[in-house]
C-alpha positions, 0 to 999 in steps of 0.5 A: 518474437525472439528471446531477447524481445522476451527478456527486454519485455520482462514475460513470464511465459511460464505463467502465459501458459498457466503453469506453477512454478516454484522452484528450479526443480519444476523447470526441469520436470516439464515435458513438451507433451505438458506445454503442448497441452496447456497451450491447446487449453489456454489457445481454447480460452483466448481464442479470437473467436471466442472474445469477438471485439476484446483486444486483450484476448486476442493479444494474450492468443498471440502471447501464449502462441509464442511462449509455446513456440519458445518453450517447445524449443530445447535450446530456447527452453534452456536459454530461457530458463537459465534467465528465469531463475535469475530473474522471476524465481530470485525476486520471488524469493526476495519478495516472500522474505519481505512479506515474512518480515512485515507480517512478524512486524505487524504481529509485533504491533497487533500483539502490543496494542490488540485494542486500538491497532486499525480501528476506530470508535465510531460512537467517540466520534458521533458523541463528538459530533453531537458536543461540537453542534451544540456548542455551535447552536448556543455560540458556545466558543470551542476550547477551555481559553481561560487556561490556555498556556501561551507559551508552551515548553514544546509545542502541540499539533492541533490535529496530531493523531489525524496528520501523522503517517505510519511508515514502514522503512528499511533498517538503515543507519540513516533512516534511524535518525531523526534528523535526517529522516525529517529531511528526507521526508520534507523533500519527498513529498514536499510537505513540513513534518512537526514532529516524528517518533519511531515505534517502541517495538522496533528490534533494530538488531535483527529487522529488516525493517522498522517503523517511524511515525511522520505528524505532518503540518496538516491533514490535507498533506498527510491525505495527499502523501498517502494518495501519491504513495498508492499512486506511484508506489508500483511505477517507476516514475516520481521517485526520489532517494527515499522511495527505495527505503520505503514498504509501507505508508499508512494513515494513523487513523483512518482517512475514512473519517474525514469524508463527509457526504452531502446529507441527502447521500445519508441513509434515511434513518440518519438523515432522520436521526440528524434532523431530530438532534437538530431539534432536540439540542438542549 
């Protein structure tokens, strides 16, 4: 294997041979005697007779052969080097900025609303449970009809709270419009935004990044468009003029919720629990 192939193929021959590095400072104090010997222990680990039937293994033995073989040669080590700072210390860098920021972002919400950010009331929710089986059983209707407003100023989401996403997205002049923003999420994910807010807290001044929140026609959209985020948000493929705006996507409330298990997958005592509110309702 030759450098270019290295370069092409994006190796970290550094980490290959479990070394550290943090800073240009530790590519100079490297010693071949240093990449020797890690060799001989990593050579040790991977060894084609040590994990009989792994491929795996047996292609990192051949990786950290020849990360050793480069290494060992000074004209190659310095070649290399020159390309890593560049390459993986840079990014690095980059990447350790973009983390402090999202980290002072989340502080910033986390300290606004330290009640509510990333929880959830699970007894809100078996109460809730418990009203809606009721009115089933005395075919009560859902929903105070006598006052409904039929011509409402603006209009409401039935399920606001459970459809909307949050989104972490770069301090664009773009992204900061409404308008714009709706546009470029529509045609994204393929999907109907009703409404879209930004966050209060947002300091537009000196972030790097901001937060919007996205309510989506329905839960089934918002569940897809976090799956196809989770999906495709480390791969190159699927990606269109948002994506490279976009750190983060969450739901709003937690998509935990809306996984409803056969009764018989509940733990006993539930399943107990359940068939005595079913005869007890009053």
């Amino acid at each position: 294997m030759d450098l270019n192939s290295v370069f092409k193929q994006q190796l970290d021959l550094y980490e290959l041979l479990d070394f550290r590095v943090k800073s240009p400072d530790d590519l100079v104090k490297l010693t071949a005697f240093q990449i020797k010997r890690k060799f001989r222990h990593q050579a040790l680990k991977y060894h084609p007779d040590k994990n009989k039937g792994n491929p795996d293994a047996a292609l990192r033995f051949h990786l950290v052969d020849e990360a050793a073989k480069l290494l060992s040669n000074s004209t190659a080590k310095k070649a290399y080097d020159s390309w890593y700072i560049g390459n993986f210390l840079k990014r690095r860098k980059a990447d350790e900025h973009i983390e402090l920021q999202r980290a002072k972002l989340h502080a910033r919400e986390r300290a606004a609303s330290p009640k509510t950010q990333g929880t959830f009331d699970l007894a809100t929710y078996e109460e809730y449970g418990h009203l809606l089986r009721k009115l089933k059983h005395f075919e009560v209707p859902y929903g105070d009809w006598r006052n409904f407003d039929k011509n409402p100023s603006s209009p409401k989401h039935k399920l606001q709270e459970s459809s909307t996403l949050r989104l972490e997205l770069s301090n664009n002049k773009i992204l900061r419009n409404k308008d714009h923003l709706i546009d470029l999420l529509s045609e994204e994910f393929q999907a109907t935004v009703f409404n879209l807010y930004y966050s209060s807290r947002n300091d537009y001044a000196n972030d790097s990044f901001i937060v919007a929140y996205a309510s989506f026609n329905n839960i089934q959209d918002t569940l897809r468009i976090v799956k196809t985020w989770n999906t495709n948000k480390s791969s190159n493929s699927t990606r269109g003029a948002l994506w490279s705006h976009l750190e983060d996507i969450s739901p709003k409330v937690d998509p935990s919720i809306f996984s409803f298990k056969h009764k018989t997958d509940l733990h006993p005592a539930i399943q107990q629990r359940l068939a005595n509110e079913a005869v007890q309702i009053d």
